[in-house]
C-alpha positions, 0 to 999 in steps of 0.5 A: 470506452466505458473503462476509461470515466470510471477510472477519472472518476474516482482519483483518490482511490487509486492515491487511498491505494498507494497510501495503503501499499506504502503503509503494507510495506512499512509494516512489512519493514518492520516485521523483518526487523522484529523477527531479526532481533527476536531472533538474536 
């Protein structure tokens, strides 16, 4: 029971996370490809 309003109550932190992933990834993204032309 005390799991479940801490979890509603705070929404835009798991949307903050989201953006934070997607924004680990698309640098993640990028990363492979400046190694890959750094490599060549």
């Amino acid at each position: 029971m005390p799991t479940s309003p801490t979890r509603h109550r705070r929404p835009p932190d798991s949307a903050w996370s989201r953006a934070r992933l997607c924004m680990a990834l698309l640098a993640v993204t990028i990363g492979v490809v400046l190694a890959c032309i750094w490599v060549m």
